[in-house]
Structures are given as structure tokens and as C-alpha cells.
N, C-alpha and C positions, 0 to 999 in steps of 0.2 A: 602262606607266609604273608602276614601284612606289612608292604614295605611304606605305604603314607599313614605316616606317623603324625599326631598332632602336631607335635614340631618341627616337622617339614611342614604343614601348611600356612603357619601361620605369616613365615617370613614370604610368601609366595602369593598372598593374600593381602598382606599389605603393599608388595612388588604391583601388583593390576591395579588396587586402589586407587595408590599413586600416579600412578602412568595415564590414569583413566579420569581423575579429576584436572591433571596438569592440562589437559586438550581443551577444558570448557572456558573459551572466550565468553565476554561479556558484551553484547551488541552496542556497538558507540554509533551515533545518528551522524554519519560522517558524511561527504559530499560520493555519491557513485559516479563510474563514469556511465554514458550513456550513449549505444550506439548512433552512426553520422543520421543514421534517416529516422531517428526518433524526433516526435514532435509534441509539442505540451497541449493539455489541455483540461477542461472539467470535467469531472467521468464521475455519474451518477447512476450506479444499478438500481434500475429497476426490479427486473422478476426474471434471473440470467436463462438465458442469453442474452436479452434484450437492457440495452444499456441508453443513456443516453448522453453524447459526447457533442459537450459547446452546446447542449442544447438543442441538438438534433438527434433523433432514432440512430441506432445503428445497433451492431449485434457483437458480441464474444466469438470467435471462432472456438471450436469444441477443443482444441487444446492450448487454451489459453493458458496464460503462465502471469499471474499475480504478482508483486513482491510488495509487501506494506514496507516503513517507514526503516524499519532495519533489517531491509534485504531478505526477509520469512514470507517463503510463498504462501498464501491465502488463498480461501474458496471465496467467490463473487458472494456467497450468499450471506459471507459476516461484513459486507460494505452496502449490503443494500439500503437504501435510501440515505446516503451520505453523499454530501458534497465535496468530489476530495479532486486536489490538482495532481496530474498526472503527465507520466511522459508515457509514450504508445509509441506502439510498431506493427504495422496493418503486415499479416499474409501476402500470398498473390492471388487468393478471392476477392482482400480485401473487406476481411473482417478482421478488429482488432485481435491481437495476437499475444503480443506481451505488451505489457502494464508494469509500473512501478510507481507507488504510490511516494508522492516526494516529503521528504519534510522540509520545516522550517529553511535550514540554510540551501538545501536545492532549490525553491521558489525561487531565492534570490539571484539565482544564476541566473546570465544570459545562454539561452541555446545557440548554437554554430547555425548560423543563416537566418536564424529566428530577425525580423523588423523590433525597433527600438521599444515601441510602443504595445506590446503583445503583452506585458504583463498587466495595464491597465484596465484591461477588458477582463480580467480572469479572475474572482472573487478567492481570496487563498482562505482556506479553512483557520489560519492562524490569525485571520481580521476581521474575522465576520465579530461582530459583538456577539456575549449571551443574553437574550432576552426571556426573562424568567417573568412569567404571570403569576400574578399575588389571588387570582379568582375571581378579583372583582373588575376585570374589566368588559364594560359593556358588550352586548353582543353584535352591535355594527360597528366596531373596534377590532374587531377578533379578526385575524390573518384572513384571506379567502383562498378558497382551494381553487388553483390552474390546472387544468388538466392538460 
């Protein structure tokens, strides 16, 4: 005896559809909160673990925890060689730990205990100009590599 009848399914079928489209938010680049012992700064991966923060060495602890700009955790390996500003939260090794990549209106926040002048020093990803080469420029013109 077949008792699922085409027409049982169909109204039961668009019942889940429904229910299952109604749950998908659309990510808004809104301000996060961020916990008291977080702290800002420039977070450049290298070749992960090894990162480089403010400009000095330092490493990813193995379970690091990412978020880009609307809050979707990321692997270090789709940020490597990007200059991006950051808030952090070191382990108790003392290797970064969790990361949140800020956008635009986070930059502009002040941090809780952060000094006045903390953002001056920090290049934001949203001011760097684009510098696009046309080919013709000289080659003792051309950027130089810092290791």
C-alpha cells in the first residue's frame, strides 16, 4: 500500500523550502563587539603559521580562529600576503589566537584603553592608494624588495 502520494508531497515540499530559505540572512558589514583584552593591529601572513604582526615575527597558534570582514571564519592561507588591520587575542603561550579582520567602520573605532594616537601608525587597507603600472616604468623606479 503506497500511502506518499504525489499530493502529499508536494505541499510538504514547499513547507521545508520555505522554512529553509526564510533563515538565510544576508551579511551587513556592521560594527562587532570585541572582547576587553583584544588589541589592534597589522596582520600580514606570511607562509601560516608564521605571521607577521606590527611588523614583527610572530606565529598563529594551531587553532586559530579567523573571521574576515563579515564575521566567516577563513583559512590564513586565502590572506596571505595582504596587509589587513586586525584585532587579536594572544592564548596563554602566547601565540595569536583569534583574529578578526576589521572593516571600514571598525577601523574607525576607538579600542577600550587603546592611547589616542594608535591609529596613526597603522596603514588601513581602505587608504593605501592603487598603484597600477602602465610597463613603462624604469627599472631603478620599480618598488624594491625588503626582506
Amino acid at each position: 500500500m503506497n500511502r506518499w502520494t504525489p499530493s502529499f508531497l508536494v505541499p510538504l515540499a514547499a513547507l521545508l523550502i520555505g522554512t529553509a530559505s526564510a533563515q538565510i540572512e544576508a551579511p551587513t558589514p556592521n560594527t562587532r563587539q570585541f572582547p576587553k583584552e583584544a588589541k589592534r593591529g597589522e596582520l600580514l601572513v606570511l607562509a601560516a603559521p608564521e605571521i607577521a604582526l606590527d611588523g614583527r615575527a610572530d606565529r598563529l597558534s594551531p587553532a586559530v580562529r579567523i573571521r574576515d570582514m563579515n564575521n566567516n571564519l577563513v583559512l590564513s592561507g586565502t590572506l596571505a600576503n595582504q596587509k589587513l588591520v586586525v584585532n587579536y587575542v594572544r592564548d596563554n603561550t602566547g601565540l595569536v589566537h583569534n583574529v578578526w579582520v576589521l572593516n571600514a567602520e571598525e577601523v574607525k573605532q576607538k579600542m577600550p584603553g587603546q592611547p589616542e594616537g594608535i591609529l596613526s601608525n597603522i596603514r588601513s587597507i581602505f587608504d593605501t592608494p592603487v598603484v597600477k603600472d602602465d610597463g613603462k616604468t624604469p627599472f631603478n623606479q620599480l618598488p624594491k624588495y625588503k626582506p
